[in-house]
N, C-alpha and C positions, 0 to 999 in steps of 0.2 A: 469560612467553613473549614472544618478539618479535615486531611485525605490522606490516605496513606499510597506512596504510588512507586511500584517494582516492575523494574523493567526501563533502564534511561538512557536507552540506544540513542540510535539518529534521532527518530522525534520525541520518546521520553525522556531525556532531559529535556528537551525544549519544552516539551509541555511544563513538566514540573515549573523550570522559569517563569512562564506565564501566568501561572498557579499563586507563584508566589509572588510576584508581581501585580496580581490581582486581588493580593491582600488575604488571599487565604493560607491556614497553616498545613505545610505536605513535611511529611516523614519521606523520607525519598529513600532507596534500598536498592541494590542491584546483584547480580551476582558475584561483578568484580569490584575493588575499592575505589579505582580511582576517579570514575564514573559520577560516584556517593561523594569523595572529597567535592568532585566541579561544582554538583547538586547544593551543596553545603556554601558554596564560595558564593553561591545564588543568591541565599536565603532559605534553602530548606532545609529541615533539621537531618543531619545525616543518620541512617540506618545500617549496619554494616552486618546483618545477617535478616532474614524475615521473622526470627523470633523478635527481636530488639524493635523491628519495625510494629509489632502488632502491641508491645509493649508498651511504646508511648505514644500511642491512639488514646486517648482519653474520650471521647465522647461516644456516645451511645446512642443507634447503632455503632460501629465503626464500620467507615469506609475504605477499601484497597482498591485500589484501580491495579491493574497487571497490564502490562505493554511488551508481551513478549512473544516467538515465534510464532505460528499454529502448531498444531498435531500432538505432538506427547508432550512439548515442554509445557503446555498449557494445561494439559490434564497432572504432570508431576508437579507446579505451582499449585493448582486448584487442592491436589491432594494432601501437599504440606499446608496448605493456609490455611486448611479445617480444619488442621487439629489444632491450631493454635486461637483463632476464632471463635465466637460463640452465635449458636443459633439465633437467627436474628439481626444479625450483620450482614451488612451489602460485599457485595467483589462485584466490577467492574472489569470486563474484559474488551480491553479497548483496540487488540490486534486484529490483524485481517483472519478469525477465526473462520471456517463454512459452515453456514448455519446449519447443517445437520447436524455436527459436534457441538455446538450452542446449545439446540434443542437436547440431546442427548445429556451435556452437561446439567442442563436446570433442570431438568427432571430429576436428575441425584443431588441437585446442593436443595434442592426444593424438599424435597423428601427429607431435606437434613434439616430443616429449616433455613436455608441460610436465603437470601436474597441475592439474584442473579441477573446481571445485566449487562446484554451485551450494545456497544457503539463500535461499529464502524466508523475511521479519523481516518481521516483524507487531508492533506497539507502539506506531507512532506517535510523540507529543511527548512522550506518559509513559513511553516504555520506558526511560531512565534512572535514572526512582525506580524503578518498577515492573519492568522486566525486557522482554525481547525473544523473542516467541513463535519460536523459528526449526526451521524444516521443512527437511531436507539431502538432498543427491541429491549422487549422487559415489562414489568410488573408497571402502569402507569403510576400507581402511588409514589412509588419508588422513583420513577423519571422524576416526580415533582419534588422530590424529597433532593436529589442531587440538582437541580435544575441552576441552583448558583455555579455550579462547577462545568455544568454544559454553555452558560453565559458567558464565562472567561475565558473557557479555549475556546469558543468560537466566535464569528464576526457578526454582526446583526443580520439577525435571519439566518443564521447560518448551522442551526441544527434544526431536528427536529422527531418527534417522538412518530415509530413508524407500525408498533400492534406488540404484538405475544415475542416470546422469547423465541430468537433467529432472526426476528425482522430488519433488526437491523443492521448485522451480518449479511443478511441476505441483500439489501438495497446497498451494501457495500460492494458485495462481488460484484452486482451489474455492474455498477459505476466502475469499478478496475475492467471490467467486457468492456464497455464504453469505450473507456480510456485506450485500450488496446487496441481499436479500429480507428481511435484518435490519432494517434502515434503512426498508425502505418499509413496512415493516408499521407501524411505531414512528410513522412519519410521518402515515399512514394513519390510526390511533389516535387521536394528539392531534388532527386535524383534525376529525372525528367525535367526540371530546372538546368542542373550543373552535365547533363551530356548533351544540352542545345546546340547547335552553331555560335551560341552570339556566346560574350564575356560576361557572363550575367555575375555583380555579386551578390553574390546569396544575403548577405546582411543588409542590403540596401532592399532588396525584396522583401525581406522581414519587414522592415521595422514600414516601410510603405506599403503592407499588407495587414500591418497590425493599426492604421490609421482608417475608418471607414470600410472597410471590404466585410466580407460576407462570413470570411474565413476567422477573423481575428479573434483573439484567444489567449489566456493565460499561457499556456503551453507554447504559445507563437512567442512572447513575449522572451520564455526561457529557449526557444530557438536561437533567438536572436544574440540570447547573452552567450549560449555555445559558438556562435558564428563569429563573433567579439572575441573570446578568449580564443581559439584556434582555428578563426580562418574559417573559408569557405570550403575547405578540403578535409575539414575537419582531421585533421595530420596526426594529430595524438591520441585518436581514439579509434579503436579495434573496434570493427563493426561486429559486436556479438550481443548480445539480447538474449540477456537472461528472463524465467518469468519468477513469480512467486506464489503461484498456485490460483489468484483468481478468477482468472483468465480460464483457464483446464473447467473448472468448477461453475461458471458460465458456461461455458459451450456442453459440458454435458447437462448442466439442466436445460439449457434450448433441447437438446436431443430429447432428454426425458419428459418434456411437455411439448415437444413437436410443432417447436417453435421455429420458425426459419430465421439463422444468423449467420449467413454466409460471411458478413464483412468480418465479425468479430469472432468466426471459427479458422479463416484463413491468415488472419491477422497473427491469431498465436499458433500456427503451421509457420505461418513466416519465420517467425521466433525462434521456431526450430531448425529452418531452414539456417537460419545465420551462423548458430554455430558450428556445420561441416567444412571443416579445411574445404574440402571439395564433394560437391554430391555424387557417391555411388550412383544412386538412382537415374543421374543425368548420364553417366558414363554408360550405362546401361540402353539408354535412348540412343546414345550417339553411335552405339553398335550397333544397334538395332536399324536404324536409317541407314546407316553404311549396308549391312547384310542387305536389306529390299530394296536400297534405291540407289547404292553406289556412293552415295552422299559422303563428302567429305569430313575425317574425324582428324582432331589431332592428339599427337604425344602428348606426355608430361610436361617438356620443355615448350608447351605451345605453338612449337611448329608442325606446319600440316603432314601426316603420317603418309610413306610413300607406299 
């Protein structure tokens, strides 16, 4: 099948690869060049602006997949790729958009005529060995009409068509919620692992917790290879935790349908937590004890304040 696909970050090159690897033909396009050379080095036919790229789509519909940030950058692609486009043409948005922008969007490409379809990809750096989790919302005719292309980036059983335009945006956020309550548990764990009494290593824990236990897990797996590359101290890594909007957009739909998600509201609190040099708010506690109970605080230098 033929696909046109802009956007060859971390995992759109890797898609593309697999794309093309799967015997289908990808016009591959990005905003900067050298991205479009790698793409090219692959097998894809390189695009080096999004006119050029819509140019040698030959077949009808034509297909674009876009793999790139949420928020404006998505609606300023959306905006140029119409005018180049003709009514009747798919776009694929295959980023972690919030389905309320999704819905939002296919109401205006819809009203253009244009076909609009959103997948949530889930897979990260390995979804090119391993495959692309992808979650679809959109026009059904249209899922079946792309469905070769849902076959190659993903692994067996490993998509699946989920209703109306945002649905499948939306079963993406959870899954990154999910994930988020995944990760701090994980995190939470070894930290209560690595302050024990005893010499625990943490990579021997891994990988005899990733054999039969209850716990084990892809993610346990990629535990394991961090504990392998630096240690159980993990030494070269700055504990800071960034998010990229998932997470935020989960905990307020729980609020907004009065849903109770304690784990995965506190989860990305944490998130926030990690990046203060030092928490205000704690130093504020710790005067606060001191003032009603005499409670000992300390300085800067971590000696106790006389």
């Amino acid at each position: 099948m033929e696909i046109g696909f802009y956007g060859l970050g971390r995992m759109g090159g890797n898609m593309v690869t697999r794309l093309v690897q799967g015997g289908h033909k990808v016009i591959a396009s990005n905003r900067s060049k050298g991205p479009v050379d790698l793409a090219a080095q692959h097998g894809a036919i390189p695009a080096y602006s999004m006119e050029e790229l819509v140019s040698k789509l030959s077949d009808s519909p034509k297909v674009v997949w876009i793999m790139v940030p949420s928020g404006q950058v998505v609606d300023e692609t959306l905006a140029h790729l119409t005018t180049l486009l003709k009514p009747g043409d798919i776009i694929v948005d295959g980023g972690n958009s919030w389905f309320k922008d999704t819905k939002r969007r296919a109401v205006d490409l819809t009203a253009k005529g244009f076909h609009y379809m959103d997948c949530g990809t889930s897979g990260g750096v390995w979804g090119l060995k391993e495959g692309y989790s992808l979650m679809i919302g959109g026009e059904q005719d249209i899922f079946k009409h792309l469905e070769p292309i849902f076959k190659t980036l993903a692994p067996p059983d490993g998509y699946g068509y989920f209703g109306p335009h945002g649905a499948g945006h939306f079963v993406k956020m959870v899954h990154n919620g999910v994930e988020y309550g995944m990760l701090q548990a994980y995190g939470e764990g070894f930290e209560i692992l690595k302050a024990s009494e005893y010499d625990l290593n943490l990579l021997d824990v891994t990988h005899v917790w990733q054999h039969g236990s209850v716990v084990r897990s892809w993610l346990l797996d990629l535990a394991e290879l961090a504990f392998k590359a630096d240690g159980s101290d993990l030494s070269n890594i700055r504990g800071y935790v960034e998010d990229s909007g998932e997470g935020r957009w989960t905990v307020a739909e729980a609020i907004d349908k009065s849903v109770p998600a304690p784990v995965i509201t506190l989860s990305l609190l944490e998130r926030f937590h990690s990046r203060q040099p030092e928490s205000f708010a704690a130093k504020v506690i710790a005067a606060l004890r001191n003032q009603f109970g005499g409670h000992a605080v300390q300085t800067e230098d971590g000696k106790p304040a006389q």
